[in-house]
C-alpha positions as YAML, in Angstrom:
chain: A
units: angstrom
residues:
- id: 1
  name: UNK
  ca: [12.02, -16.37, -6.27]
- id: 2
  name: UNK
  ca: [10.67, -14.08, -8.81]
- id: 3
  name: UNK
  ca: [7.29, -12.59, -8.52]
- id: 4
  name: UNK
  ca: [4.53, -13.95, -10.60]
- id: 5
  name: UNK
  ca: [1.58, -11.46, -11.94]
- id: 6
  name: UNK
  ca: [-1.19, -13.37, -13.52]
- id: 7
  name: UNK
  ca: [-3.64, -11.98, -15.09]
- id: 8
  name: UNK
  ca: [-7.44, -12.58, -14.15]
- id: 9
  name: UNK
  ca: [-10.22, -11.69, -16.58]
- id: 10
  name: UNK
  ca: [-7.94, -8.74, -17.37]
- id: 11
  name: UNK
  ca: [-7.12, -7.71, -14.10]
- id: 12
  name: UNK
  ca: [-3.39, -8.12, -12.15]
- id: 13
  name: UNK
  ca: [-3.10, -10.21, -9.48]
- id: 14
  name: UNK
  ca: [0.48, -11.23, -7.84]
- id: 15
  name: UNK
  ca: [1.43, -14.31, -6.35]
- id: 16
  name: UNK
  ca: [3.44, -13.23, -3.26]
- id: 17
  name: UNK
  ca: [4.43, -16.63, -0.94]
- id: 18
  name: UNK
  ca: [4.65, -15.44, 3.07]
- id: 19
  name: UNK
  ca: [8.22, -16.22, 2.73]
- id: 20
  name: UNK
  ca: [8.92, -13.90, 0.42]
- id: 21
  name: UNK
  ca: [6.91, -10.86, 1.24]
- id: 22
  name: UNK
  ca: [9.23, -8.83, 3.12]
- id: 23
  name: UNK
  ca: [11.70, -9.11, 0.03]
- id: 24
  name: UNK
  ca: [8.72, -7.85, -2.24]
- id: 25
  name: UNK
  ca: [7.81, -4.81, 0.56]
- id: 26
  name: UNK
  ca: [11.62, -3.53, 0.39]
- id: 27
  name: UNK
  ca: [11.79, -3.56, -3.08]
- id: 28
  name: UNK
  ca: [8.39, -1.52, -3.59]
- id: 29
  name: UNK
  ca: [9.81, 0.54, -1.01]
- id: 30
  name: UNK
  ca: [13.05, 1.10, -3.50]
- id: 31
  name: UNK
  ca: [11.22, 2.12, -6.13]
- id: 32
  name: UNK
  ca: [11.27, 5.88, -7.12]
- id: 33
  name: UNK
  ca: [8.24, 7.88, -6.70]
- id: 34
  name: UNK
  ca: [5.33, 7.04, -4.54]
- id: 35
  name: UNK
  ca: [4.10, 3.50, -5.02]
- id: 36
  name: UNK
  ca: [0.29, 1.82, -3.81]
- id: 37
  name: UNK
  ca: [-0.31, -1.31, -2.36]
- id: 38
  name: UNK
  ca: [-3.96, -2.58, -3.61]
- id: 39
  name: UNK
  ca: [-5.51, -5.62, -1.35]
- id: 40
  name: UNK
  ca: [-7.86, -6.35, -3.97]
- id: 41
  name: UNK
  ca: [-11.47, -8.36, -3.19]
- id: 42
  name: UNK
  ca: [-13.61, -9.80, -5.89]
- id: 43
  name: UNK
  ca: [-16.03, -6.58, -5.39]
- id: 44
  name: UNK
  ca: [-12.48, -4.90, -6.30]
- id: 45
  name: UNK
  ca: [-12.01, -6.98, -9.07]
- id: 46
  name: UNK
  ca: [-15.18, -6.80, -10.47]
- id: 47
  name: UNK
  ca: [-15.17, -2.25, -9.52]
- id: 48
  name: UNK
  ca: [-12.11, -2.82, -11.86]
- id: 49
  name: UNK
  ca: [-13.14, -4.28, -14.86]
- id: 50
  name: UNK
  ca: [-15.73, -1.52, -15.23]
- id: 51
  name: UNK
  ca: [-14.24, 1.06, -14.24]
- id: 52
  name: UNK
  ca: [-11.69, 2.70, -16.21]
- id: 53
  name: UNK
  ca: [-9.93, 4.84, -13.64]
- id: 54
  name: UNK
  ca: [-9.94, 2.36, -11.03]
- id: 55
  name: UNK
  ca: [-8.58, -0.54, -13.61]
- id: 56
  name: UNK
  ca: [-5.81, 2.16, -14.64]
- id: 57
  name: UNK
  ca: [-5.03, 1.73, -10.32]
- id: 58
  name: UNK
  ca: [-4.59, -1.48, -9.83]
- id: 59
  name: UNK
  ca: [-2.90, -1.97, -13.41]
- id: 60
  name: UNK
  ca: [-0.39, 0.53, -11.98]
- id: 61
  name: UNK
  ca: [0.17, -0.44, -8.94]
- id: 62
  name: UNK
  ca: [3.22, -2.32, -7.24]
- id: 63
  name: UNK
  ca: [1.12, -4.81, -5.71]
- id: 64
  name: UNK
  ca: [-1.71, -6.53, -6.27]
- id: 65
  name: UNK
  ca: [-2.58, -9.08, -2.85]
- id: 66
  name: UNK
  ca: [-5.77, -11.09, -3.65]
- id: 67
  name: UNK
  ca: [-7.86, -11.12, 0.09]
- id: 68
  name: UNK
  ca: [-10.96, -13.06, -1.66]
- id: 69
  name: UNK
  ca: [-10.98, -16.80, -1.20]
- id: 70
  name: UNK
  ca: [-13.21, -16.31, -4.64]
- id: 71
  name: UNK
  ca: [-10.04, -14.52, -6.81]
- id: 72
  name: UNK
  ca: [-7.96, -17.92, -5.77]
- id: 73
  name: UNK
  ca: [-10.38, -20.10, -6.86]
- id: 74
  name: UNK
  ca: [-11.06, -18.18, -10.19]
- id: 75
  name: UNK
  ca: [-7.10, -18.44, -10.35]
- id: 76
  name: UNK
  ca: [-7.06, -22.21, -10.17]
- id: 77
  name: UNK
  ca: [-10.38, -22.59, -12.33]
- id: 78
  name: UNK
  ca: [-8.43, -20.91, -15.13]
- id: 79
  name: UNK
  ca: [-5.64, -22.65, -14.44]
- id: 80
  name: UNK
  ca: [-3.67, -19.80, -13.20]
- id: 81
  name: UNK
  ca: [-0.77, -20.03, -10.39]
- id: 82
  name: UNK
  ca: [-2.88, -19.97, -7.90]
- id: 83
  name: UNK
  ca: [-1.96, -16.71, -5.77]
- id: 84
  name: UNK
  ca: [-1.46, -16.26, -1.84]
- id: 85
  name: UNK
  ca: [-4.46, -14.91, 0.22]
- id: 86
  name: UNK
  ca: [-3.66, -12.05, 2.81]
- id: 87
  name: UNK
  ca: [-6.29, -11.42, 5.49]
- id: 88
  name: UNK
  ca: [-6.04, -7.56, 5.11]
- id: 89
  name: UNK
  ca: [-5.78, -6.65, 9.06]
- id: 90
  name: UNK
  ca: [-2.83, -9.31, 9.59]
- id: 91
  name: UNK
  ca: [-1.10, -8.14, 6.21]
- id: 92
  name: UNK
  ca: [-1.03, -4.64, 7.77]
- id: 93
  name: UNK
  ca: [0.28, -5.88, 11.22]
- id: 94
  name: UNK
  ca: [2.80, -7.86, 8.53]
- id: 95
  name: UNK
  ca: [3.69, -4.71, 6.56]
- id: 96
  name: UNK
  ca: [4.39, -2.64, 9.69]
- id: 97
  name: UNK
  ca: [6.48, -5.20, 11.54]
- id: 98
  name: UNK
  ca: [8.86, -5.71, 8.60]
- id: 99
  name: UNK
  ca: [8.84, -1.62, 8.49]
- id: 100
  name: UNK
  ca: [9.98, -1.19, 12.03]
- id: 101
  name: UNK
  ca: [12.49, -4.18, 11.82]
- id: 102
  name: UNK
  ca: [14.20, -2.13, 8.91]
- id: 103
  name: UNK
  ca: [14.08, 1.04, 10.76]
- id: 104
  name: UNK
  ca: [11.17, 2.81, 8.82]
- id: 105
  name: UNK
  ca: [8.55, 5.33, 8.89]
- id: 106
  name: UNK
  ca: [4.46, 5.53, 8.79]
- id: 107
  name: UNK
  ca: [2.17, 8.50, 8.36]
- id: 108
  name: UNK
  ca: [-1.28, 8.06, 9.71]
- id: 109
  name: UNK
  ca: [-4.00, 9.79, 7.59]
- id: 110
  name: UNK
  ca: [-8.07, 9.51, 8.06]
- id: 111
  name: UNK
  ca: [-10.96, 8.97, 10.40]
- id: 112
  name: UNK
  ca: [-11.52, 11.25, 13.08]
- id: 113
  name: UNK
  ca: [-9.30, 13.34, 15.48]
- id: 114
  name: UNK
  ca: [-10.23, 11.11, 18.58]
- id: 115
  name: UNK
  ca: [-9.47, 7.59, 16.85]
- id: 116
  name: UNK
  ca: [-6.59, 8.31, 15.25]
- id: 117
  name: UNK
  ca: [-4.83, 9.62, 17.95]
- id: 118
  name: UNK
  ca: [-5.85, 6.69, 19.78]
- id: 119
  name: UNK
  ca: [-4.76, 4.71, 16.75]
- id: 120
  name: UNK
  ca: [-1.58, 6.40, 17.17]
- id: 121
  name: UNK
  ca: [-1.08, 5.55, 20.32]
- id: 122
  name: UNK
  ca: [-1.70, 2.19, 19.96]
- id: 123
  name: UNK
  ca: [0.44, 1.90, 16.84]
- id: 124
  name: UNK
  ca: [3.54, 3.52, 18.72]
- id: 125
  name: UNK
  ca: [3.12, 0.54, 21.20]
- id: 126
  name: UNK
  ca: [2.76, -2.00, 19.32]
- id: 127
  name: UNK
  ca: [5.70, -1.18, 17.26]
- id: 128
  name: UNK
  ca: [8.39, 1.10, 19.11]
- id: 129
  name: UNK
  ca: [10.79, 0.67, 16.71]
- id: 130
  name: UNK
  ca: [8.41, 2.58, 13.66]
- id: 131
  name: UNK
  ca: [9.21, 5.99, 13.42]
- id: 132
  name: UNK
  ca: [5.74, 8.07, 13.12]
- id: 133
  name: UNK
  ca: [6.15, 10.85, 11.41]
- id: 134
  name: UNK
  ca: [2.83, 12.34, 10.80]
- id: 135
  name: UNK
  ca: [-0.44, 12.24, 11.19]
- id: 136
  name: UNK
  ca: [-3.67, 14.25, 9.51]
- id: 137
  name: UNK
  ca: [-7.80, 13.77, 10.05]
- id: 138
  name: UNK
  ca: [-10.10, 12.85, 7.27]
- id: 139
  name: UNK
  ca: [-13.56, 14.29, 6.61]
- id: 140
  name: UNK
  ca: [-11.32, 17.64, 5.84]
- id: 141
  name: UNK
  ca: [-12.16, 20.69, 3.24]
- id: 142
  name: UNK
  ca: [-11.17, 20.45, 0.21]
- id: 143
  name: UNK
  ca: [-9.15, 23.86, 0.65]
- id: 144
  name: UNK
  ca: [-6.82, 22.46, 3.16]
- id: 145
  name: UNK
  ca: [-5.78, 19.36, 0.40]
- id: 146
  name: UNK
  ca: [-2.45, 20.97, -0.75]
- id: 147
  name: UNK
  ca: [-1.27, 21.68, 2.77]
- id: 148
  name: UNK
  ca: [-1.72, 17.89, 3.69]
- id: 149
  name: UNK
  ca: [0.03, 16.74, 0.49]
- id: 150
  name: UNK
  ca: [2.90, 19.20, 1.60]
- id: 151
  name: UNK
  ca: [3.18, 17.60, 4.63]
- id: 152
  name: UNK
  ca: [3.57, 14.02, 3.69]
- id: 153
  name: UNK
  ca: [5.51, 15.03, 1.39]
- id: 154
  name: UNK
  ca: [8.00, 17.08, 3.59]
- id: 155
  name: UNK
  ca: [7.55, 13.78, 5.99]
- id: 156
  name: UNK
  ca: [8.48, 11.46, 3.65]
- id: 157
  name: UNK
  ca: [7.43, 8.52, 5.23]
- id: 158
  name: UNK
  ca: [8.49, 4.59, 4.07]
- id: 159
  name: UNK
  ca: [4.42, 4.00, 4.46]
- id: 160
  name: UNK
  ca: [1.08, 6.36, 4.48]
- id: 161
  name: UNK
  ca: [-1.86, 4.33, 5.66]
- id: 162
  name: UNK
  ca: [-4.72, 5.97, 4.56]
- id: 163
  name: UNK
  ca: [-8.37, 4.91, 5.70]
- id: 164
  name: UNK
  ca: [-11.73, 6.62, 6.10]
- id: 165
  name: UNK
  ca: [-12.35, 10.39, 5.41]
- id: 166
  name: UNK
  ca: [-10.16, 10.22, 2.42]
- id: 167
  name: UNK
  ca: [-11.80, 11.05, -0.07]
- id: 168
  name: UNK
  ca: [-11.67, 8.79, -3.22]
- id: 169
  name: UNK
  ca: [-10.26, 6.16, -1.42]
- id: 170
  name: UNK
  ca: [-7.25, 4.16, -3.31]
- id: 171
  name: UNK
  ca: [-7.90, 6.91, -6.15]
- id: 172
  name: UNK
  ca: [-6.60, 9.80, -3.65]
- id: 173
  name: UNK
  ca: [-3.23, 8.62, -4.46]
- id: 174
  name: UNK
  ca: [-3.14, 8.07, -7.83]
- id: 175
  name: UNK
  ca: [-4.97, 11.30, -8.91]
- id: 176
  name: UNK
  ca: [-2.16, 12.96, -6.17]
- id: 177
  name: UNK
  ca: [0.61, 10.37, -7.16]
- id: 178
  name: UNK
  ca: [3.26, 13.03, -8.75]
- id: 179
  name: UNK
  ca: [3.46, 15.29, -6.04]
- id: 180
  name: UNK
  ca: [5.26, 12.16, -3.91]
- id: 181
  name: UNK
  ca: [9.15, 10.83, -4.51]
- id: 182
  name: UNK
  ca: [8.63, 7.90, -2.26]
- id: 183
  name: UNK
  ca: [6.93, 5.46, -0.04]
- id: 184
  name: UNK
  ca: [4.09, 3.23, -0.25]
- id: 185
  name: UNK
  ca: [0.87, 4.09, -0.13]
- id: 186
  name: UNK
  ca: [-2.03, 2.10, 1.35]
- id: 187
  name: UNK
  ca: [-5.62, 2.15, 2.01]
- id: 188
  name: UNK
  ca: [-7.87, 0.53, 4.02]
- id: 189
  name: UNK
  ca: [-11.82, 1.38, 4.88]
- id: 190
  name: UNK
  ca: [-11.40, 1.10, 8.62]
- id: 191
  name: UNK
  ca: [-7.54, 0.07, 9.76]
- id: 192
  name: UNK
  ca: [-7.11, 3.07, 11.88]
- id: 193
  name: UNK
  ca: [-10.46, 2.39, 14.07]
- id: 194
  name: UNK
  ca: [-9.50, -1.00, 14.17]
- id: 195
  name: UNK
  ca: [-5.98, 0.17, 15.39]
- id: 196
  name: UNK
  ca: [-8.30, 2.42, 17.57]
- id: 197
  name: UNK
  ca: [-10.48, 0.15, 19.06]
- id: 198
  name: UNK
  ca: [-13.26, 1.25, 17.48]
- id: 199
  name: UNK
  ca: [-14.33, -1.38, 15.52]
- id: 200
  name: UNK
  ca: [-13.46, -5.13, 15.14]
- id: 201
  name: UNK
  ca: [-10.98, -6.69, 13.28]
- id: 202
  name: UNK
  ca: [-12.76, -9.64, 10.78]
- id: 203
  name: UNK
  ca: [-12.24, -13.18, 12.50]
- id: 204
  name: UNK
  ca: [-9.76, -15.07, 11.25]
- id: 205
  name: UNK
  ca: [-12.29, -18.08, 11.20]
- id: 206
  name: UNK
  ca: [-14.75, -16.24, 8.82]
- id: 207
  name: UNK
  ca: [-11.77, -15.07, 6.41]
- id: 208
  name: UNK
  ca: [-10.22, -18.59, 6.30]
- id: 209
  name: UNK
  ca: [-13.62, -19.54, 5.44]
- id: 210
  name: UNK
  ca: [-13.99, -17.38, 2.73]
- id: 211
  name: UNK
  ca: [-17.36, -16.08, 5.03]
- id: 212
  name: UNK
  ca: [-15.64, -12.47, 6.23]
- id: 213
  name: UNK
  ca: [-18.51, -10.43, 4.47]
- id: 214
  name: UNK
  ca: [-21.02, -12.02, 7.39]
- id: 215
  name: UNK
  ca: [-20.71, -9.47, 10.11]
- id: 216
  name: UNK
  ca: [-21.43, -6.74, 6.99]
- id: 217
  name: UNK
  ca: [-24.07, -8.79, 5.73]
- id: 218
  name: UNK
  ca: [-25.76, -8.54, 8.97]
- id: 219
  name: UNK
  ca: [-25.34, -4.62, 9.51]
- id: 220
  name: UNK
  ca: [-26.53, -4.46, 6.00]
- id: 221
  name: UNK
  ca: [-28.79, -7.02, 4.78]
- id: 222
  name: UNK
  ca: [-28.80, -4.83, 1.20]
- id: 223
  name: UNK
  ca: [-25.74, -5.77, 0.59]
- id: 224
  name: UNK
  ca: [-27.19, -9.96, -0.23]
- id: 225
  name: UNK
  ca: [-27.60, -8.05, -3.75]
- id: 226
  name: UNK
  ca: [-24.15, -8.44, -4.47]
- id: 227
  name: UNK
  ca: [-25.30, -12.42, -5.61]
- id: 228
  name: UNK
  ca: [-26.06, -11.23, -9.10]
- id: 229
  name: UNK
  ca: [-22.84, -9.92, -9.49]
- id: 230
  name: UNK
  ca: [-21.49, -13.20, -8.25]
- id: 231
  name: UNK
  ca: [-23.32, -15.02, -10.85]
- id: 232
  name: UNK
  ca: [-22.13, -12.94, -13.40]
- id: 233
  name: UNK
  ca: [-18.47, -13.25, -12.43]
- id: 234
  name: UNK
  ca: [-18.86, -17.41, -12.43]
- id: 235
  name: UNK
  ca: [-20.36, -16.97, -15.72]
- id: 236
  name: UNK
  ca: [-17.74, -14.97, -16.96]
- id: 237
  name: UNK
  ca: [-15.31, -17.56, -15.50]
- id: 238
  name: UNK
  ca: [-16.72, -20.46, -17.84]
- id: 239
  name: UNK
  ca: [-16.68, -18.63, -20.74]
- id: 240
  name: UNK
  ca: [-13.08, -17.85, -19.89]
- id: 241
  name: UNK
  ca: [-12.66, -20.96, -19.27]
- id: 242
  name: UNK
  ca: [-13.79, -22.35, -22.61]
- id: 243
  name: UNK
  ca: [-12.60, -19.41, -25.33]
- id: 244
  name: UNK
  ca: [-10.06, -17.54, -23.65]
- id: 245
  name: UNK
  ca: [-6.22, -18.12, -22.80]
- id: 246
  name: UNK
  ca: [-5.14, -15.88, -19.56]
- id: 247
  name: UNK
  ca: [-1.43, -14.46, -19.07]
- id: 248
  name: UNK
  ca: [1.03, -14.53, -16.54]
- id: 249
  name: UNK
  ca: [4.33, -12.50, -16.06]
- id: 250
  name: UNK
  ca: [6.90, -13.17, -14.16]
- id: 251
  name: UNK
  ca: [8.05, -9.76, -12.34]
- id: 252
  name: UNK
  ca: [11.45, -9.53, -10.80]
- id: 253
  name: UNK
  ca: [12.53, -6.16, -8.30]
...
């Protein structure tokens, strides 16, 4: 089955079914040069449409996996395929499992020294049959930049997972993105201190719910501001709805 990209208010989103994700994975993975992964929320979505670097990311890169139960609803509002949600922790544990059953590599970059060797660790147990072929702190000076990008480079790993103390988050790669021949690249705010046991993985309750921002919500209560937004982006969806005609491609390899 082909892949479908559809576009929503201007931004990319694919429709990947479960079945055929590891298909979709090894075919990123064949690609030349370095390709990114985006799990894209409606914050993301929203980041996106005004931002022009950041929409320039996720135009460019090989996937685009809605984890807001929002983007699917916007999807079906507009009468769009209506795309698969991943739950970004289990899409991970996904992504690694079909890289170890094809005999693959990871490079582990971020956080601090003491979680992501435990990371690491934990990583290596979990899946035996991954190669890991690097690993490299965040929060690091600027100066030592090119030495890191040498190493993944020399390391060529099937996957970098990239997380905290990287600085620019998803736009590290793509300002960095011709210095690498392969791979896929992914980010993620806190995967390696989840992997660490340093913080908690969202419950799969709350995400089928469409309620995973809760336990953020509650650390910071600030954060309730993001309801104007919200309206905005239902407003935008009506008048999408009523004067505009949306796209989808279908995407094949």
């Amino acid at each position: 089955m082909a892949r479908e990209r559809i576009t929503l208010l201007k931004i990319p989103v694919d429709v990947v079914p479960q079945e055929d994700l590891e298909t979709e994975i090894m075919a990123v993975l064949d690609r030349p040069q370095g390709n990114q992964i985006i799990l894209l929320s409606l914050r993301d979505l929203l980041r996106a449409r005004r931002n022009v670097e950041y929409r320039t990311i996720v135009n460019n890169a090989a996937l685009v996996l809605p984890v807001s139960k929002s983007i699917l609803s916007a999807a079906s509002f507009l009468k769009l395929t209506r795309p698969v949600r991943y739950n970004p922790f289990y899409f991970i544990i996904q992504l690694l499992g079909i890289l170890e059953a094809h005999y693959k590599s990871a490079y582990l970059f971020g956080t601090r020294k003491k979680n992501l060797l435990r990371a690491e660790k934990n990583v290596k147990t979990t899946f035996p049959g991954l190669q890991i072929v690097g690993r490299c702190v965040g929060y690091y000076q600027k100066t030592g930049e090119k030495n890191i990008i040498s190493a993944i480079r020399k390391a060529s790993p099937s996957l970098v997972l990239f997380t905290s103390g990287v600085p620019g988050r998803e736009r590290w790669f793509y300002r960095n993105r011709s210095n690498f021949e392969t791979g896929i690249f992914l980010w993620h705010p806190n995967v390696l201190d989840v992997f660490a046991e340093r913080k908690k993985r969202t419950s799969q309750k709350l995400f089928d719910l469409g309620w995973e921002f809760l336990p953020e919500l509650v650390k910071n209560p600030f954060k309730l501001f993001f309801i104007f937004p919200y309206v905005g982006y239902i407003l935008i969806l009506i008048y999408y709805r009523l004067f505009r005609t949306s796209k989808k491609t279908k995407i094949t390899g």
